[in-house]
N, CA, C and O atoms as a DFTB+ gen file, in Angstrom:
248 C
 N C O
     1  1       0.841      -1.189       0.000
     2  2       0.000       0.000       0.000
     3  2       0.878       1.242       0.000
     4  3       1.836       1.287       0.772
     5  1       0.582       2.355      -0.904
     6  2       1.137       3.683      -1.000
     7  2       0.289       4.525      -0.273
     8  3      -0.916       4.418      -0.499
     9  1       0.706       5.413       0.628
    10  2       0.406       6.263       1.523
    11  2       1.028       7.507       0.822
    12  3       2.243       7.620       0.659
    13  1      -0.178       8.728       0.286
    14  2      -0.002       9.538      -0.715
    15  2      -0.255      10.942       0.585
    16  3      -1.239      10.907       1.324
    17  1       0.546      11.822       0.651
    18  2      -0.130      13.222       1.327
    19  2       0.036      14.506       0.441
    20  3       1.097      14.849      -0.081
    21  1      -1.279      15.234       0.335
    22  2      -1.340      16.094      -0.189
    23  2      -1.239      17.056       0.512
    24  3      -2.019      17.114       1.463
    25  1      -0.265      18.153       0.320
    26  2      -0.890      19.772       0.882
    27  2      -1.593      20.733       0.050
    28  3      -1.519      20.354      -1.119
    29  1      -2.127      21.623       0.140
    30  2      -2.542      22.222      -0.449
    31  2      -2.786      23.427       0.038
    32  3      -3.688      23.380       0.875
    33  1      -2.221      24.827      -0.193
    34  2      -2.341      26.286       0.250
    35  2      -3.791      26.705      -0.262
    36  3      -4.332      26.344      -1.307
    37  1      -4.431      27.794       1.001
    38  2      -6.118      27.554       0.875
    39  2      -6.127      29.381       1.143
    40  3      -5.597      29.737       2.195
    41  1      -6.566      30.225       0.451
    42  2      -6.979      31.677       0.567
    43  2      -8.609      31.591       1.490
    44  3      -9.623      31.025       1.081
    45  1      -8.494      32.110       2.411
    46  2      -9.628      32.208       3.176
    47  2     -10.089      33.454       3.591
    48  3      -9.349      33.933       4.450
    49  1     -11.439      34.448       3.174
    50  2     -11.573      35.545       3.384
    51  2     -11.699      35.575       4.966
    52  3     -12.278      34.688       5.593
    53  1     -11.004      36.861       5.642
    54  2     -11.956      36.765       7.225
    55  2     -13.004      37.228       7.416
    56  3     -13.716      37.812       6.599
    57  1     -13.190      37.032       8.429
    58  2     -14.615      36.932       9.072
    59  2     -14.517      38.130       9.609
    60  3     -13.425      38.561       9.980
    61  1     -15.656      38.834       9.722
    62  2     -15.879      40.376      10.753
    63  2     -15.564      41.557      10.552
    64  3     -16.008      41.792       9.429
    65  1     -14.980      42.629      11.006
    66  2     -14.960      44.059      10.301
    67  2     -13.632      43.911       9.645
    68  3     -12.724      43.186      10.053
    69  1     -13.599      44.884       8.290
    70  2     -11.927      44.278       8.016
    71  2     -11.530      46.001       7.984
    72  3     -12.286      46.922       7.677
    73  1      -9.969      46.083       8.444
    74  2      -9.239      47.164       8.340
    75  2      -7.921      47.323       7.798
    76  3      -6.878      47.295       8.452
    77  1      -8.007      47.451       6.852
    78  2      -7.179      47.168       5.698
    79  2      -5.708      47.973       6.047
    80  3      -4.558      47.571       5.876
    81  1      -5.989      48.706       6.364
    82  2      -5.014      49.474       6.996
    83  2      -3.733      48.726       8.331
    84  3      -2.559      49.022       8.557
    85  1      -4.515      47.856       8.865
    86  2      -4.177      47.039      10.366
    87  2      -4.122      45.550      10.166
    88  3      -3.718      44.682      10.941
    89  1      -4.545      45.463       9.137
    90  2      -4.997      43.392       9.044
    91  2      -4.917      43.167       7.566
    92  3      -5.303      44.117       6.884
    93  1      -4.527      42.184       6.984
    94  2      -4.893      41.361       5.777
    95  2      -6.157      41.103       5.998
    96  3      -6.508      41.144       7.177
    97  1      -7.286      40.737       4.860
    98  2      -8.404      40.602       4.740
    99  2      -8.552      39.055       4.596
   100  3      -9.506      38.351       4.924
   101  1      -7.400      38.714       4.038
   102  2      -7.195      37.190       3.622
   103  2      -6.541      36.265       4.624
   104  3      -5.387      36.553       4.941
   105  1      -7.163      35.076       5.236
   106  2      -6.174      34.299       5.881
   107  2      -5.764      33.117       5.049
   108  3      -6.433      32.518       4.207
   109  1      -4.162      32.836       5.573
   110  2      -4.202      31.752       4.727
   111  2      -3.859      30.256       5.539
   112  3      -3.197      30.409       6.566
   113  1      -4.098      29.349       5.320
   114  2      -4.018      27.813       5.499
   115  2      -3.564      26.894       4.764
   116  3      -3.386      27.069       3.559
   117  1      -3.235      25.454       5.548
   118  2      -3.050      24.377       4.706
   119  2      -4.085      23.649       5.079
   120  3      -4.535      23.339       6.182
   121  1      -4.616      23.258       3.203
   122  2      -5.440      21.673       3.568
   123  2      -4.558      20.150       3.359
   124  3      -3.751      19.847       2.479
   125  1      -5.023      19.411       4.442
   126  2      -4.507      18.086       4.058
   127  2      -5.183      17.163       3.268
   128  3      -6.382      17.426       3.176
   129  1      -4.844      16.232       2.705
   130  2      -5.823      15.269       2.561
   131  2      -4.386      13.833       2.064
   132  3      -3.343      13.666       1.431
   133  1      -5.586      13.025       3.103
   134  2      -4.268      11.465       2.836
   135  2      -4.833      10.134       1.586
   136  3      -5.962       9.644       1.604
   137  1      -4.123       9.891       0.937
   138  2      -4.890       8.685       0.625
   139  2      -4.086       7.556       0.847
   140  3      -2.893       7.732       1.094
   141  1      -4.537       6.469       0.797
   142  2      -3.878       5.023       0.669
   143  2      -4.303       4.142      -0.660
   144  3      -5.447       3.834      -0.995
   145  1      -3.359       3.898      -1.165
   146  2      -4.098       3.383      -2.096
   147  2      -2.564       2.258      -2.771
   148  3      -1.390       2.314      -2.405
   149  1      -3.062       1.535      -3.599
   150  2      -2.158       0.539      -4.348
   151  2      -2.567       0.693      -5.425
   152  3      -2.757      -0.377      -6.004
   153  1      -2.841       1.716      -6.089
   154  2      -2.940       2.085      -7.125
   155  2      -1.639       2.893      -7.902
   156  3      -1.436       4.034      -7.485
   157  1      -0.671       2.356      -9.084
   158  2      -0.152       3.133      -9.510
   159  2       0.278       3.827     -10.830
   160  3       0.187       3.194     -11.882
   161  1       0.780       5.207     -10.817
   162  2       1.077       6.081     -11.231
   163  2       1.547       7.717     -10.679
   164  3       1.782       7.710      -9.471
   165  1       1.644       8.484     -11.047
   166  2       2.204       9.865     -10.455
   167  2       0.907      10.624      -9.249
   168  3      -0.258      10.967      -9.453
   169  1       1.805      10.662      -7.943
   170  2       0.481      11.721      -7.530
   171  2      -0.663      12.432      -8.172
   172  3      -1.794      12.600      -7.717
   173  1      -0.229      12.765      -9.157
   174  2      -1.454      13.953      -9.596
   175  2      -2.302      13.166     -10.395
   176  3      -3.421      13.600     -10.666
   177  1      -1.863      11.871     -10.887
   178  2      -2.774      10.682     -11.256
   179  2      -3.672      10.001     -10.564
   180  3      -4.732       9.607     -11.050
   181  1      -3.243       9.782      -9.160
   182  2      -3.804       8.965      -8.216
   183  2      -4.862      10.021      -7.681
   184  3      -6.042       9.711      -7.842
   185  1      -4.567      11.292      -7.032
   186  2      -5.349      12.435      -6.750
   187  2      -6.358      12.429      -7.745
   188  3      -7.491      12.180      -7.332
   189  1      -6.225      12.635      -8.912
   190  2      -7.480      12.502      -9.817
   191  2      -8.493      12.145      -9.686
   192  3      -9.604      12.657      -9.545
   193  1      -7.800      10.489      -9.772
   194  2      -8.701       9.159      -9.435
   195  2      -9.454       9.334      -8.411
   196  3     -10.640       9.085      -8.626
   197  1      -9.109       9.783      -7.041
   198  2      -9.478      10.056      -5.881
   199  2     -10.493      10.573      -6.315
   200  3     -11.433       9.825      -6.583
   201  1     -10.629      12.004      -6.521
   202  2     -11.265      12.510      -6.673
   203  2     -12.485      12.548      -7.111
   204  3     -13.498      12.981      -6.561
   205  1     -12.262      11.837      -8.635
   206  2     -13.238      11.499      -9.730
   207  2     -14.490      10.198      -9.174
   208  3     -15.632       9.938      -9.553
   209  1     -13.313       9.434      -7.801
   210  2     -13.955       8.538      -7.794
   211  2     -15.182       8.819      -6.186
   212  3     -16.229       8.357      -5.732
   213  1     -14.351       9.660      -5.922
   214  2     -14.986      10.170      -4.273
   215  2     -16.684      11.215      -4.877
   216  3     -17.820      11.301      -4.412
   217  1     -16.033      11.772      -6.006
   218  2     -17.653      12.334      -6.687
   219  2     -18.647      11.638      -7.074
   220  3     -19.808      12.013      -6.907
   221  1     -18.249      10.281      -7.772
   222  2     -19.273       8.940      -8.503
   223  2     -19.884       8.861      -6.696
   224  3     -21.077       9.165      -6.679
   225  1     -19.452       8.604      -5.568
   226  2     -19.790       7.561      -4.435
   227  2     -20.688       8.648      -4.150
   228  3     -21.893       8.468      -4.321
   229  1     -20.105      10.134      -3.597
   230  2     -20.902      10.848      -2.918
   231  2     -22.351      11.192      -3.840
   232  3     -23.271      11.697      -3.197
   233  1     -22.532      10.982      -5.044
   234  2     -23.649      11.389      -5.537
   235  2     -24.590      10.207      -5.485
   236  3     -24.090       9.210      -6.006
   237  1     -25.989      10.005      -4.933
   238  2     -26.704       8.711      -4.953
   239  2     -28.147       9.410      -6.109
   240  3     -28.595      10.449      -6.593
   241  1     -28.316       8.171      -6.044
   242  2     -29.774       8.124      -6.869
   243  2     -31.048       8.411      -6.181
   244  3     -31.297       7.778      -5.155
   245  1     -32.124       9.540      -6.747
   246  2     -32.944       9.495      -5.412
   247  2     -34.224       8.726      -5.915
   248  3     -35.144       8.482      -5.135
């Protein structure tokens, strides 16, 4: 099994009065996300897959 970690840099507007003058308006973050998989080819292949395949599951039939 391949144990894949993604980071990913995330622009996040803030929340509440902004003073542009005193504060960035923007916060920023990392997202994670892990996969495992024995599937291979290049990260950005496998991420795909992930992806493509995490959209087919989450959508059901009503």
């Amino acid at each position: 099994m391949r144990c894949l970690v993604y980071r990913r840099r995330v622009k996040t507007p803030r929340k509440g009065p902004i003073q542009l003058d005193l504060f960035e308006p923007i916060e920023r973050h990392n997202e994670h996300k892990v996969v495992m998989t024995n599937k291979r080819g290049t990260p950005g292949t496998v991420l795909h897959f992930h992806n493509g395949r995490g959209s087919q599951e989450g959508s059901s039939p009503s």
